[in-house]
C-alpha positions, 0 to 999 in steps of 0.5 A: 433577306431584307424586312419591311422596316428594313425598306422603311429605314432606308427611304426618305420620308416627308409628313406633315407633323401636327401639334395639337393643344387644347384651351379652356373656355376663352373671351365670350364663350369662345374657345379654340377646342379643336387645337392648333395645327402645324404642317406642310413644313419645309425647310422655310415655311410651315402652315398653322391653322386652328378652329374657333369654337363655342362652349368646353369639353365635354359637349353634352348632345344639346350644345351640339349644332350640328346632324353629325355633333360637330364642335359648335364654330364661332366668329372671332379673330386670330393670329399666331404668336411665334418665336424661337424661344419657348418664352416667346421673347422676340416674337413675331405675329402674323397678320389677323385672320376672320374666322367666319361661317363660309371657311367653317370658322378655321383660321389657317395662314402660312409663315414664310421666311424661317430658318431652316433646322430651326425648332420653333414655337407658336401659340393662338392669340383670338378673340371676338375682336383684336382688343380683348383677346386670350393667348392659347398653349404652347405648340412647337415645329422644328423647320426642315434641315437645308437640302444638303443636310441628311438627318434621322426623321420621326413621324407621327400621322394625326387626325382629329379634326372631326371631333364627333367621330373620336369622342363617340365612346365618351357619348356612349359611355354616358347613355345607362343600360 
């Protein structure tokens, strides 16, 4: 008799696998609270995407903008760092993305040309324009192998863009019964 993870350890799994890091208050008030993502990764290309954001953790109820007490967007500019090595020597850039209002302040491009089986890094670079910027945490991915190539996949299934929904108990810890 075969178990379920019997049957999960025989299938061949593609997930998205985010990388989520988290930054301090930046140039202006601006922030890049919400984290960076990586994903839809294949074995050459992979999409990055982040949100630019105003004020630092944790938001208290008034610097909320919104009915739902979203993170507060902000206007700024951003590209992403990237590089083979984690010190980012021989680095490349990807074009500058307007975070504006009409995309909910989230900048979000797709790099193209990797290596396959490659382990990457990447970072934010954003500001309020491209002359004074700051330069977000670490984050990694690691290209998919070539499609000749069999190797063991780990996933992980992350959400959390919707900030409110995951810090309702920090809110509720604050109100004194």
């Amino acid at each position: 008799s075969r178990g379920l993870g019997d049957v999960y350890k025989r299938q061949s799994i593609l997930l998205v696998i985010s990388g989520v890091s988290y930054a301090a208050e930046g140039v202006g008030g601006l922030t890049h609270e919400q984290g960076e993502l990586s994903g839809e990764v294949t074995a050459d290309s992979v999409i990055l995407q982040s949100r630019l954001t105003t004020g630092t953790y944790p938001y208290p109820v008034t610097q909320r903008t919104s009915a739902s007490g979203d993170v507060p967007g902000s206007p700024g500019v951003a590209c992403f760092e990237i590089s083979t090595d984690e010190d980012f020597a021989d680095s490349f850039r990807t074009q500058w993305i307007v975070a504006e209002p009409e995309r909910d302040f989230v900048v979000k491009t797709r790099v193209t040309d990797l290596e396959a089986g490659t382990r990457y890094y990447y970072r934010l670079v954003y500001g309020k324009s491209t002359e004074e910027t700051e330069i977000g945490s670490r984050c990694t991915f690691k290209t998919l192998d070539g499609p000749d190539t069999e190797s063991e996949v780990s996933f992980v299934v992350v959400t959390g863009i919707n900030y409110a929904a995951f810090q309702a108990f920090y809110q509720l810890s604050l109100i004194h019964i």
